[in-house]
C-alpha positions as CSV (number, residue, x, y, z in Angstrom):
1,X,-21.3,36.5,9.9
2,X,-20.6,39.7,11.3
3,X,-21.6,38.2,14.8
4,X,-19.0,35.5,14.4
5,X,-16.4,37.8,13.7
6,X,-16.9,40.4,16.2
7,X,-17.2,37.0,18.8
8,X,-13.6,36.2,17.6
9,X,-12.8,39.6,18.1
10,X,-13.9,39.9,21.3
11,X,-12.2,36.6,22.3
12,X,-8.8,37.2,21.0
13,X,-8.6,40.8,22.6
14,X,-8.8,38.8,25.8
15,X,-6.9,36.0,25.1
16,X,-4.1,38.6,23.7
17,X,-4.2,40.4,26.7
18,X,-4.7,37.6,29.2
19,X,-1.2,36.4,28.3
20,X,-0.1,39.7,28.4
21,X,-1.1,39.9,32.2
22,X,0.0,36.5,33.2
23,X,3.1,36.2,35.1
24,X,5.5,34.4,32.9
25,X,7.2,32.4,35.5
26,X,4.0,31.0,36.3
27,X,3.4,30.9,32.5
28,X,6.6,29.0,31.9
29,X,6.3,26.4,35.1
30,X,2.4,25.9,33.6
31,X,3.6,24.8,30.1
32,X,6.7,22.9,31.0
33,X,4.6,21.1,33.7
34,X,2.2,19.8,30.4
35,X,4.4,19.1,28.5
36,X,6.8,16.9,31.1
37,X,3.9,15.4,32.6
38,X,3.0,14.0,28.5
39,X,7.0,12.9,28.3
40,X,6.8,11.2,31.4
41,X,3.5,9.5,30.7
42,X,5.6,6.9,28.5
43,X,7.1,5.1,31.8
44,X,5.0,2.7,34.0
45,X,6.5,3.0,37.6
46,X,7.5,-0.7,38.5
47,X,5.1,-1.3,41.5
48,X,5.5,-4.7,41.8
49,X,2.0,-5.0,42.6
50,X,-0.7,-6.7,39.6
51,X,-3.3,-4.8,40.0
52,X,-1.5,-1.4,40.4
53,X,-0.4,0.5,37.3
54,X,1.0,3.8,37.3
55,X,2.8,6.2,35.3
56,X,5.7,8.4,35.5
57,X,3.0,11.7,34.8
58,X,2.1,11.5,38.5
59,X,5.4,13.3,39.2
60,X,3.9,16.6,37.7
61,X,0.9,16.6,37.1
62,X,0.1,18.1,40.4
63,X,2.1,21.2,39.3
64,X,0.0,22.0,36.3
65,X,-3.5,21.6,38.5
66,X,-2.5,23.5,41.1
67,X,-1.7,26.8,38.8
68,X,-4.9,26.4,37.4
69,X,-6.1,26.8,41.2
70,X,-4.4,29.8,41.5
71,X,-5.3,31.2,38.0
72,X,-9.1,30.5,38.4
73,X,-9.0,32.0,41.9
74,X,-7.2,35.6,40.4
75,X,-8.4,35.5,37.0
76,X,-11.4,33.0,36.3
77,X,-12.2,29.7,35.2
78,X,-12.9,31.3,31.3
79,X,-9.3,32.5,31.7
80,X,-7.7,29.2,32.8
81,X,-8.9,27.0,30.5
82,X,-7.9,29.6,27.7
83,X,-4.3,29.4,29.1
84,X,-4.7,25.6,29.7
85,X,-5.1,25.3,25.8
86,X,-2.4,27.4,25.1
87,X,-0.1,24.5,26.5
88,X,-1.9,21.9,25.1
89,X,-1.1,23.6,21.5
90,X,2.5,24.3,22.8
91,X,2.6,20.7,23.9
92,X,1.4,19.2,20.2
93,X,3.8,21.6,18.7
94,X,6.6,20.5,20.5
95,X,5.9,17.0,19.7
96,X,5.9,17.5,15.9
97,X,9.3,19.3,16.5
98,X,10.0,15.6,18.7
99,X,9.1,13.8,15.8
100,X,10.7,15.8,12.9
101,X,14.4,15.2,15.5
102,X,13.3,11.4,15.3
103,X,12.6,11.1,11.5
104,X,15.9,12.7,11.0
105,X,19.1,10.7,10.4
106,X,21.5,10.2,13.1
107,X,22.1,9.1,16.8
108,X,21.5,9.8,20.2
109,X,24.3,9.8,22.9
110,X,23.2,7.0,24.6
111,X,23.1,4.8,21.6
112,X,26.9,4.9,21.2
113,X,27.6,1.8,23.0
114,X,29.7,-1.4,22.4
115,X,26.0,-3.6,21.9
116,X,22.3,-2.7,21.1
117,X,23.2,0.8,20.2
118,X,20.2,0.4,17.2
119,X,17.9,-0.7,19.3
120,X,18.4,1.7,21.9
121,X,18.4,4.7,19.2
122,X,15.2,3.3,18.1
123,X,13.6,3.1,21.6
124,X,14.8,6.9,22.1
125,X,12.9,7.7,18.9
126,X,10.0,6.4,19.8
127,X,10.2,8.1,23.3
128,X,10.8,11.6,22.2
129,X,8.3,11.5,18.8
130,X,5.7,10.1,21.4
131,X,3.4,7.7,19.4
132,X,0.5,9.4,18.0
133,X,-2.0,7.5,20.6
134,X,-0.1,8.8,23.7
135,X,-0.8,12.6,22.5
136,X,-4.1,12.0,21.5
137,X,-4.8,10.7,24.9
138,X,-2.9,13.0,27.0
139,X,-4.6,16.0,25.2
140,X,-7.8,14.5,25.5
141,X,-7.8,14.0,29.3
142,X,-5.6,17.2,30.0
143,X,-8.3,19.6,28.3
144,X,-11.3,17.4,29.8
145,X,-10.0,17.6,33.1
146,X,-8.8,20.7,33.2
147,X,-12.5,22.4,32.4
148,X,-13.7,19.7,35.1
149,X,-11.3,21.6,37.6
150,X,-11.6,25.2,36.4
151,X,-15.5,25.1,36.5
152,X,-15.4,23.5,40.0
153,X,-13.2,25.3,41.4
154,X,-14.8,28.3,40.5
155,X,-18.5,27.1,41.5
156,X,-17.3,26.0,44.8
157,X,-15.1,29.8,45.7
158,X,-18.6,31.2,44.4
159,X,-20.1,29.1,47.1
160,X,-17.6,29.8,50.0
161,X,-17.8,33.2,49.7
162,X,-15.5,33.8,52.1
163,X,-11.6,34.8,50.8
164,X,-8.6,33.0,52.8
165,X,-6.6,30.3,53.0
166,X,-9.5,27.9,54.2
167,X,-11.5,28.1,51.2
168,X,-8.6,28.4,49.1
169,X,-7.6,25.3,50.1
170,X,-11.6,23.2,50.3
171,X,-12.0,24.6,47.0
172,X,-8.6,23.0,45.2
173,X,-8.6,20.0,47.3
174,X,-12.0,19.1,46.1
175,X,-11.2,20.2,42.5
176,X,-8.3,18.4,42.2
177,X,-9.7,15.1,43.4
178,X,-12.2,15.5,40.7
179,X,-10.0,17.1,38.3
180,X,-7.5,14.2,38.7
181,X,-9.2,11.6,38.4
182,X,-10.6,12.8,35.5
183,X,-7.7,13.5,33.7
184,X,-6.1,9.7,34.8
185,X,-9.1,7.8,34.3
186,X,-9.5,9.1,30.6
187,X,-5.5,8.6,29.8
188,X,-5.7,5.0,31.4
189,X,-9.2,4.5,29.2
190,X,-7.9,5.9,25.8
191,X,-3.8,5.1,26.4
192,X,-3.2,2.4,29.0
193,X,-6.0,-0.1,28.5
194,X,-5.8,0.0,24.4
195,X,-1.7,0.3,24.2
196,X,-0.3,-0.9,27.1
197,X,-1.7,-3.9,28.0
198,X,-3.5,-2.9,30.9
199,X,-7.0,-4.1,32.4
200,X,-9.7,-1.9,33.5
201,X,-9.1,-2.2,37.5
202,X,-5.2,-1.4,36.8
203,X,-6.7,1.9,34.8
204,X,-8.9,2.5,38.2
205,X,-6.4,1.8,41.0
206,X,-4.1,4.1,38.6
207,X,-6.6,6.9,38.5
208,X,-7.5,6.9,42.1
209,X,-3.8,6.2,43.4
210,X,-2.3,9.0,41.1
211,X,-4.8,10.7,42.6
212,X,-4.5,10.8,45.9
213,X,-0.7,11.3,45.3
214,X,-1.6,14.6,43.5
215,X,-3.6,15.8,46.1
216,X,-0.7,15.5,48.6
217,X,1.0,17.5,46.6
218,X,-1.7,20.3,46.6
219,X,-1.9,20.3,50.2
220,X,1.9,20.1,50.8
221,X,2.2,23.4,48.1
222,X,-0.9,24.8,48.4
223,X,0.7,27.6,51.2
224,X,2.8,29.1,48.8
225,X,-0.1,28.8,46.0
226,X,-2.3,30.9,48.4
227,X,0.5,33.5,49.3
228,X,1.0,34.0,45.1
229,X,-2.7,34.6,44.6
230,X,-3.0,36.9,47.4
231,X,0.2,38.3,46.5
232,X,-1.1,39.0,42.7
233,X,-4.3,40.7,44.2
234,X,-1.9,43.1,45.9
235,X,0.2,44.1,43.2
236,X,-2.9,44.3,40.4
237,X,-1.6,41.2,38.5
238,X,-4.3,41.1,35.5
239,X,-5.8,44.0,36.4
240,X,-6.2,45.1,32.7
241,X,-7.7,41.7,32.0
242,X,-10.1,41.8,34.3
243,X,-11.2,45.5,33.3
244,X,-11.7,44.4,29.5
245,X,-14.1,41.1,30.9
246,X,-15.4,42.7,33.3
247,X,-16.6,45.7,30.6
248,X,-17.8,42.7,28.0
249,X,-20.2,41.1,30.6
250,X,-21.4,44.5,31.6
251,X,-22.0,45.2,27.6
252,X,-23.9,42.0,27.4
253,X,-25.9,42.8,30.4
């Protein structure tokens, strides 16, 4: 028992004082980058292909994966994952706050027109409490994915040795192909093939098109990425952090 405690301890010491070091506009654009990339998992994008399905997350999805990149690369993979389930708890809290506005009487601007006001009011409800199966899955595949990216994107910097904008760049490319595709294959698998109607080559092409869309994001961003981590290592962002890890591994050694 006492183990367990001092564990927890230990753990939310760091966690308390990894926050503490983040930046917060990098905080901020990390949470609001889960928590719109969920909202905007609700709309299909209109490809007018069959066997292509995609969804509306696409458009930010890349933002959340590519300040993991530059989290893992200052601070850790242990670090990022910590901070990527700190959004995903922010995310489920704002959607009970979503749901509570939907359960509550009333009307939302766009409703107030001449003809299917109630039916649009009901739509918007629906949108913003965001059906129980649509969180479950985006939670699922943005913590599974996330860990897959982390890890991998640590392993590979270990591997590369070398620190500039070369290997920054081989090791989030690569971890954000895998990374992606993790995180759309599992949305499409729990979400999109149950719910919304689609068939297991839409969930693929959506995974592997979303993607490679993602990944052209990285590589068009991943410049000013670089220049932020290296820009943190300069001004002893997280410094404290590291110190108090850095102390508990040399404790267990």
């Amino acid at each position: 028992m006492e183990k367990i405690k001092n564990f927890l301890s230990k753990e939310w010491l760091e966690t308390k004082t990894l926050l503490q070091g983040m930046p917060s506009v990098t905080m901020a654009l990390f949470v609001i980058s889960v928590i719109g990339m969920n909202l905007l998992a609700n709309k299909s994008i209109d490809t007018h292909v069959s066997w292509l399905a995609l969804d509306a997350g696409m458009l930010l999805s890349w933002l959340s994966f590519l300040t993991m990149d530059i989290t893992v690369k200052r601070f850790g993979p242990k670090a990022s994952i910590k901070l990527s389930f700190v959004a995903a708890f922010l995310n489920l809290f704002l959607a009970l706050i979503l749901f509570a506005a939907s359960e509550i009487p009333g009307s939302w601007g766009e409703s107030f027109v001449e003809e299917g006001g109630e039916l649009i009011n009901t739509a918007l409800n629906n949108t913003f409490a965001g059906t129980w199966y649509v969180v479950l899955g985006s939670t699922v595949a943005f913590l599974s994915s996330s860990i897959v990216n982390n890890l991998l994107n640590w392993a590979l910097g270990k591997a590369l040795k070398h620190s500039n904008f070369g290997t920054f760049a081989i090791r989030s490319y690569v971890s954000t192909l895998v990374g992606q595709f993790v995180d759309n294959f599992l949305f499409a698998l729990i979400v999109s093939l149950n719910f919304f109607g689609w068939n297991i080559v839409q969930c693929v092409t959506c995974s592997l098109t979303g993607m490679l869309f993602e990944l052209l994001c990285e590589v068009i961003f991943s410049p000013i990425g670089y220049k932020i981590s290296k820009d943190w290592e300069r001004d002893g962002i997280g410094e404290k952090y590291l110190l108090l890890t850095q102390q508990g591994v040399a404790q267990e050694a």
